[in-house]
KOLTOR-142309 format. One line per 10 residues: number of its first residue (from 1); for each residue x, y, z of N, C-alpha, C. Coordinates in nm, 3 decimals. Atoms other than C-alpha are relative to their C-alpha. Example, Ala and Ser with C-alpha at 12.3 -4.5 7.8 and 13.67 -1.06 7.14 Angstrom:
<sites>
1> 0.089:-0.119:0.000:1.230:-0.450:0.780:0.090:0.120:0.000 | -0.082:-0.119:-0.006:1.367:-0.106:0.714:-0.077:0.109:0.073
</sites>
This chain:
<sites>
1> 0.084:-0.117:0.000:0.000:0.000:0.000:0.089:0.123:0.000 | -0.103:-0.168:0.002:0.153:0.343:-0.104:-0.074:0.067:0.061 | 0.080:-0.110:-0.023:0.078:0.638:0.060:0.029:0.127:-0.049 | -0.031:-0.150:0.083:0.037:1.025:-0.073:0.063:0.085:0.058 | -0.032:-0.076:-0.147:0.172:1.204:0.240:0.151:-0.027:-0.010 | -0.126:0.013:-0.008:0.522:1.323:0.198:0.083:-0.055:0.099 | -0.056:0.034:-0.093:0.792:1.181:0.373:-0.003:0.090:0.106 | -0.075:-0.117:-0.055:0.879:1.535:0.550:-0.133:-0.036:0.099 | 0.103:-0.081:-0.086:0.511:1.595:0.657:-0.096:-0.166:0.098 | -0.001:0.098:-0.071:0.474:1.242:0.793:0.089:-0.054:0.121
11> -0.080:-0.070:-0.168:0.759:1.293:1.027:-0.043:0.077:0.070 | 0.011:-0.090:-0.078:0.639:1.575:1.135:-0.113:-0.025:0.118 | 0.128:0.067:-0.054:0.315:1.419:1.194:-0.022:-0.107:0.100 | -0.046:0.057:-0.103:0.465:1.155:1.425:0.051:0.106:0.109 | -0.093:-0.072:-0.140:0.682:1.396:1.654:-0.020:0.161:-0.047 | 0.001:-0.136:0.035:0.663:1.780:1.634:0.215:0.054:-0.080 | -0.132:-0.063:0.048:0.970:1.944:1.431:0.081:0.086:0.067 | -0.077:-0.102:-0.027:1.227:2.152:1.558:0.095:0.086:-0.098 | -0.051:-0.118:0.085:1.348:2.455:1.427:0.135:-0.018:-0.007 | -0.134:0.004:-0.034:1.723:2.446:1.359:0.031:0.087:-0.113
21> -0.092:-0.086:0.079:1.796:2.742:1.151:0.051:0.091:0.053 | -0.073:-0.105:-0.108:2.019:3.010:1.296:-0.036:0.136:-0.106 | 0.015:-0.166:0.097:1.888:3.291:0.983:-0.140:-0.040:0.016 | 0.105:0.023:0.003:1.572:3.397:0.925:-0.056:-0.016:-0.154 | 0.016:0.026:0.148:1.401:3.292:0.586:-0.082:0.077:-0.061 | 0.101:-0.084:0.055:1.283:3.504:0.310:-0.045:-0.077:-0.111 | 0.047:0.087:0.151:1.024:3.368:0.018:0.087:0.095:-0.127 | -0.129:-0.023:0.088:1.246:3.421:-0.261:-0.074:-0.080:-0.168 | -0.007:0.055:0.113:1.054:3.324:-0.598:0.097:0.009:-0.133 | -0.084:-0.071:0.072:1.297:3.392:-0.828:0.082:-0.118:-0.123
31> -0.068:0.144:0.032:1.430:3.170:-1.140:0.183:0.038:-0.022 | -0.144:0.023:-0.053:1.799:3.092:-1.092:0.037:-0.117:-0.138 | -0.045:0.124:0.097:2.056:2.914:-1.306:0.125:-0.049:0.114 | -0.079:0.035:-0.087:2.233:2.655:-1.129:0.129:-0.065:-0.017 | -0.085:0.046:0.047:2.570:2.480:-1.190:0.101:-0.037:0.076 | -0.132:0.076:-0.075:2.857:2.215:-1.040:0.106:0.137:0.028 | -0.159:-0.119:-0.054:3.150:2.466:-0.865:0.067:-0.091:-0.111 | -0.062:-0.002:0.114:3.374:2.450:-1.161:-0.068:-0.008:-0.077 | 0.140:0.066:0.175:3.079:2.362:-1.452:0.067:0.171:-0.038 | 0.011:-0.196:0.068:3.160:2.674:-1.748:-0.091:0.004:-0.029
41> 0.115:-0.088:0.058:2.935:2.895:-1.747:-0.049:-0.012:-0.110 | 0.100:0.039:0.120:2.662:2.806:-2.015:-0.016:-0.120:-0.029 | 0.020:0.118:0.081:2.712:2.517:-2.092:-0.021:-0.106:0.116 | 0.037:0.096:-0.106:2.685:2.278:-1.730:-0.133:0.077:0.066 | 0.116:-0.056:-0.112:2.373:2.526:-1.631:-0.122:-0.092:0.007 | 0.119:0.042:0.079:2.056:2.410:-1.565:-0.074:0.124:0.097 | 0.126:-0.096:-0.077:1.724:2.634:-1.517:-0.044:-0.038:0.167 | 0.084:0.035:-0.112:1.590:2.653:-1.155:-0.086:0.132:0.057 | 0.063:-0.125:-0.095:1.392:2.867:-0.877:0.025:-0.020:0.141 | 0.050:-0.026:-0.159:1.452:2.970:-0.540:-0.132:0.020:0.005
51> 0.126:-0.013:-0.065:1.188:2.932:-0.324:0.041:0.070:0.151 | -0.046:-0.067:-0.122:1.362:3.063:0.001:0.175:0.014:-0.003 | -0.142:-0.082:0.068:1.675:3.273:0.073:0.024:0.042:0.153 | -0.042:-0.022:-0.092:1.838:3.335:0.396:0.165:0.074:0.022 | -0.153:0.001:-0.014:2.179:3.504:0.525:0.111:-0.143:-0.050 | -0.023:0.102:-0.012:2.266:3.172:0.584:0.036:-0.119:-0.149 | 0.047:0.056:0.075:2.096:2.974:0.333:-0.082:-0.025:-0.156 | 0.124:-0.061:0.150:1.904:2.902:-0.016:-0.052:-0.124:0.002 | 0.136:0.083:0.004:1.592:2.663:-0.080:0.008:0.029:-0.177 | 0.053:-0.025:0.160:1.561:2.613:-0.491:-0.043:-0.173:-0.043
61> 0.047:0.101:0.045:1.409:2.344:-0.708:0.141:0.038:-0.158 | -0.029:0.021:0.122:1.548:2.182:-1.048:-0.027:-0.128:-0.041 | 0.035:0.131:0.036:1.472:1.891:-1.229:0.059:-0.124:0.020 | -0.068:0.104:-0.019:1.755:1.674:-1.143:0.001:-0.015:0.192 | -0.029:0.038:-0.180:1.850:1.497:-0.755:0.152:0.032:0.008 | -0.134:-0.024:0.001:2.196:1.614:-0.645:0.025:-0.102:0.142 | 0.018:0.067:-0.158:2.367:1.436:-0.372:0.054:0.055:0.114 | -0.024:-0.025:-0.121:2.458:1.540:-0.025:0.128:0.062:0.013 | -0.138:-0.026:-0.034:2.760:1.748:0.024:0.066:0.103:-0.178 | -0.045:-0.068:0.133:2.756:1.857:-0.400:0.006:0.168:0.005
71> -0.056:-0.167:-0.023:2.912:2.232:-0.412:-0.045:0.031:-0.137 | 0.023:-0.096:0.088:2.752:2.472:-0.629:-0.039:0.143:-0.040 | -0.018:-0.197:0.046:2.704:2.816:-0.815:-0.131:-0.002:-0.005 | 0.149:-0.034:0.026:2.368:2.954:-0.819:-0.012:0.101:-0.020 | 0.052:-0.117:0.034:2.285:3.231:-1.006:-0.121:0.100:-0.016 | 0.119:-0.050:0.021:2.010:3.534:-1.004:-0.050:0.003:-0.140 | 0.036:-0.018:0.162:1.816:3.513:-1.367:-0.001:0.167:-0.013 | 0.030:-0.101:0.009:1.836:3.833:-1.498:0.063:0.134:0.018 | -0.082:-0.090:-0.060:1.915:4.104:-1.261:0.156:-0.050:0.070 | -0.092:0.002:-0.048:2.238:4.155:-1.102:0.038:-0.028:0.150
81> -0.036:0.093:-0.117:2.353:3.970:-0.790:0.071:-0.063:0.087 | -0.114:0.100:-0.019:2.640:3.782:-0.598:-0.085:-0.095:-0.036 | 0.068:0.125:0.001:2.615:3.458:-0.722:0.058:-0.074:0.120 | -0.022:0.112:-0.098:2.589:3.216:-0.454:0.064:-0.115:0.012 | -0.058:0.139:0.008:2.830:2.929:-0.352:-0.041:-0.066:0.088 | 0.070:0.095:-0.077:2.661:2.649:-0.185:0.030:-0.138:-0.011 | -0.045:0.138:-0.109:2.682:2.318:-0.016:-0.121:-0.052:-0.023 | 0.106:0.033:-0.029:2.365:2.099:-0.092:-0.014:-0.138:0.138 | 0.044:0.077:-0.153:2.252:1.936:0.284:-0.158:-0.059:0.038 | 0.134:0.066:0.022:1.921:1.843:0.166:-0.079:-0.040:-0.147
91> 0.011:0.015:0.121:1.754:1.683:-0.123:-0.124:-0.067:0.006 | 0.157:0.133:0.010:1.377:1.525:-0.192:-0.044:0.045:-0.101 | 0.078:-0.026:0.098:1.159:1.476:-0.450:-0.104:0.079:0.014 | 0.133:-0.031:0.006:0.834:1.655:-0.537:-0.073:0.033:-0.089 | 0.062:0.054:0.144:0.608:1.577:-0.796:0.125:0.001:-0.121 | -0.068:0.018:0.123:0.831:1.641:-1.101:0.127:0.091:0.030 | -0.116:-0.080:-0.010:1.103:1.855:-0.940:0.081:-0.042:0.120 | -0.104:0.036:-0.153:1.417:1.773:-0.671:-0.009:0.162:0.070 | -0.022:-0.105:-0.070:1.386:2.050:-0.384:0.121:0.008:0.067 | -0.209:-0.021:-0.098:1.767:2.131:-0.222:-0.038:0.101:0.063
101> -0.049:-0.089:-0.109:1.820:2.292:0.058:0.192:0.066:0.012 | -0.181:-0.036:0.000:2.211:2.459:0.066:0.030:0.073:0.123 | -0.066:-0.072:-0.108:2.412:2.581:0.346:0.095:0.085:-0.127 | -0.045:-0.066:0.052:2.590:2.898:0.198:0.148:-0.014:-0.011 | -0.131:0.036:-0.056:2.976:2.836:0.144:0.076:0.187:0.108 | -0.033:-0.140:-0.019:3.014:3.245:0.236:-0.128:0.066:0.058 | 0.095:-0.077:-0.016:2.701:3.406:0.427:0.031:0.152:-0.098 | 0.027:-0.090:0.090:2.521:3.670:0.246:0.004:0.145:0.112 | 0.009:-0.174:-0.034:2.561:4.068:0.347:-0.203:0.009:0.011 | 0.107:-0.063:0.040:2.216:4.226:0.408:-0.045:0.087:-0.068
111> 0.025:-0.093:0.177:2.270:4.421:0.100:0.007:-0.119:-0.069 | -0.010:0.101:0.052:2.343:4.113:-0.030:-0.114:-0.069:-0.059 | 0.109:0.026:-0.040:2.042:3.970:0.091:-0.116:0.074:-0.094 | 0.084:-0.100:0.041:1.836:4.251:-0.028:-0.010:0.000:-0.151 | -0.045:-0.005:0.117:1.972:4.227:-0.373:-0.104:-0.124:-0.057 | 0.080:0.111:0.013:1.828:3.897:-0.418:-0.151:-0.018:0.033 | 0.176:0.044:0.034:1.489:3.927:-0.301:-0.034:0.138:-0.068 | 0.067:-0.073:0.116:1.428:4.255:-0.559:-0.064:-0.097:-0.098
</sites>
C-alpha cells in the first residue's frame, strides 16, 4: 500500500519538528541558473527557482536529484547579484522537481540579501 503524504510531513506528523535554523528565511521566488563549482558557465547550467533565501541559506528546485555534500554556483536570472556558492545538505523529490536545501559556502551581506529578493 503506497501512501500520498510526503515523507517530511509524515515525520512531522509523528513527533513535532524543531526549528534548527540560525537565519531567518525570506520567500524568494525567483528563477535561478544553477551549476557544479567549476561547470563553465553556459554550458553545465541548468534552469531553476529559489523558493527561500536566507543570510545563511538558499531553498531552490530543479529537475535533477543532487547528492549530499555537492558544491555549487547559483545564479540570479536576470538582474544583477552575488552569485551564490553552496553546499547541498538536503535533497527530496516533489512531484516532477528535486527541492535542495544549501548551506551557503560564504554568508550573504544584508545588501546582499536585499539584492536577491528585488
Amino acid at each position: 500500500m503506497s501512501s500520498n503524504v510526503p515523507a517530511e510531513e509524515a515525520t512531522s506528523a509523528a513527533q513535532p519538528a524543531e526549528e534548527r535554523r540560525a537565519a531567518v528565511r525570506y520567500r524568494c521566488l525567483r528563477d535561478c541558473v544553477v551549476r557544479l563549482e567549476g561547470a563553465t558557465p553556459g554550458i553545465g547550467d541548468w534552469p531553476g527557482m529559489t523558493y527561500d533565501l536566507s543570510v545563511l541559506g538558499v531553498g531552490f528546485t530543479i529537475l535533477y536529484p543532487l547528492a549530499l555534500g555537492t558544491e555549487l554556483v547559483i545564479e540570479k536570472f536576470g538582474r544583477s547579484a552575488r552569485p551564490l556558492r553552496a553546499k547541498v545538505v538536503r535533497s527530496v523529490p516533489l512531484e516532477f522537481v528535486w527541492m535542495h536545501g544549501c548551506q551557503l559556502v560564504t554568508p550573504l551581506t544584508e545588501e546582499e540579501l536585499q539584492e536577491w529578493l528585488k
